[in-house]
C-alpha positions as CSV (number, residue, x, y, z in Angstrom):
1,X,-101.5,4.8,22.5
2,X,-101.7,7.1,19.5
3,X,-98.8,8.1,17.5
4,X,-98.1,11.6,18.1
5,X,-97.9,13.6,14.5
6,X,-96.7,17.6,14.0
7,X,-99.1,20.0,13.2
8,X,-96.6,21.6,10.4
9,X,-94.0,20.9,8.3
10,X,-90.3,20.8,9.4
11,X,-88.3,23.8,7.7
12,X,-86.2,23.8,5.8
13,X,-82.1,23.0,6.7
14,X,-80.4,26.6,6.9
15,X,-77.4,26.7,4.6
16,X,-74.7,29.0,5.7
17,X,-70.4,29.2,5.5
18,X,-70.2,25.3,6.8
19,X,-66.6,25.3,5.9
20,X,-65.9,28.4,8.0
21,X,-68.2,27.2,10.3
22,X,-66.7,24.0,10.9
23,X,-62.8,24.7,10.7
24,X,-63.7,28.0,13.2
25,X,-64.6,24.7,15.5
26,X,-61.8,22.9,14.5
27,X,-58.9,25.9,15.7
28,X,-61.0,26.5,18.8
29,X,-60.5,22.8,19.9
30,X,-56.8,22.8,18.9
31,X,-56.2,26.1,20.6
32,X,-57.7,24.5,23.4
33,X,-55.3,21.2,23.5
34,X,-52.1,23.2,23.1
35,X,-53.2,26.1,25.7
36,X,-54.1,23.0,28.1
37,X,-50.5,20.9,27.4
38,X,-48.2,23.3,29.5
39,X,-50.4,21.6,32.7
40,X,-50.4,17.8,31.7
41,X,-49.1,17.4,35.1
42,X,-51.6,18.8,36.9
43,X,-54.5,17.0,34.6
44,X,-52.5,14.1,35.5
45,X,-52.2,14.0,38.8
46,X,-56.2,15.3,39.6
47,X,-57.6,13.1,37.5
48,X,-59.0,15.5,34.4
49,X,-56.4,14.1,31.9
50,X,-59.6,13.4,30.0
51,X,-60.1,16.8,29.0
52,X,-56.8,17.2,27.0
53,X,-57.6,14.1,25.2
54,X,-61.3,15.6,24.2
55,X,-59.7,18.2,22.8
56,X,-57.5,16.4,20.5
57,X,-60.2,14.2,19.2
58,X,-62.3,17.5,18.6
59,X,-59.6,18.9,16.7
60,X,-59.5,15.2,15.1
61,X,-62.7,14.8,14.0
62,X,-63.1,18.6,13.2
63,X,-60.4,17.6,10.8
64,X,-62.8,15.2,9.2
65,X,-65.6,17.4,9.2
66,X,-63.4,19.6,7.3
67,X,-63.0,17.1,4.6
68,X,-66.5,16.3,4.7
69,X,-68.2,19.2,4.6
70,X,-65.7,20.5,1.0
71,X,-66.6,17.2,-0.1
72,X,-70.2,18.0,0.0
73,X,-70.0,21.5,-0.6
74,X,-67.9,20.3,-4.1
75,X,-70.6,18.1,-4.7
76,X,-73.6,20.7,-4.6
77,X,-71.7,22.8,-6.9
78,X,-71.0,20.1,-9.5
79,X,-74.2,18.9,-9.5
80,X,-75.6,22.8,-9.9
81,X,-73.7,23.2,-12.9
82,X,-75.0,19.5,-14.7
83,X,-78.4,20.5,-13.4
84,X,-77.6,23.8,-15.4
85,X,-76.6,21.7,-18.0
86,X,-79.2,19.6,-18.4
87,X,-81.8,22.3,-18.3
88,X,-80.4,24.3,-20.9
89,X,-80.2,20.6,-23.0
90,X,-83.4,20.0,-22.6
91,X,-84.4,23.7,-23.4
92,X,-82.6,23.6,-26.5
93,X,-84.2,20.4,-27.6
């Protein structure tokens, strides 16, 4: 068997508003939990308790992504500004 291989090359990542992006996520799955709490009872009693717990971890981890994505986005930008840096260093001789 051959090992299939692509004609082309992957493109490139699209870089948008991540933050926005991923807290807009985050308030949709904690919006979620709290508009599902008022019928823990009912989840409860069929069965589909599961589903207010998903929400609260997506809210959870959406949390995290938060972090993670002003980490990296913090990151990019410092390392713009030593690339700039270095650049003009180098430049200038």
């Amino acid at each position: 068997m051959t090992k299939w291989t692509p004609k082309h090359e992957a493109p490139e990542p699209l870089e948008g508003n991540v933050v926005a992006t991923i807290t807009g996520g985050t308030i949709v799955w904690f919006v979620l939990f709290l508009a599902q709490l008022p019928f823990y009872g009912w989840f409860h009693e069929h069965g589909h308790l599961w589903w207010l717990w998903t929400c609260l971890a997506g809210g959870g981890l959406g949390l995290l992504g938060i972090w993670y994505v002003r980490a990296r986005e913090a990151a990019i930008r410092r390392d713009s500004r030593n690339g700039d840096a270095r650049t003009a260093d180098a430049q200038n001789g």
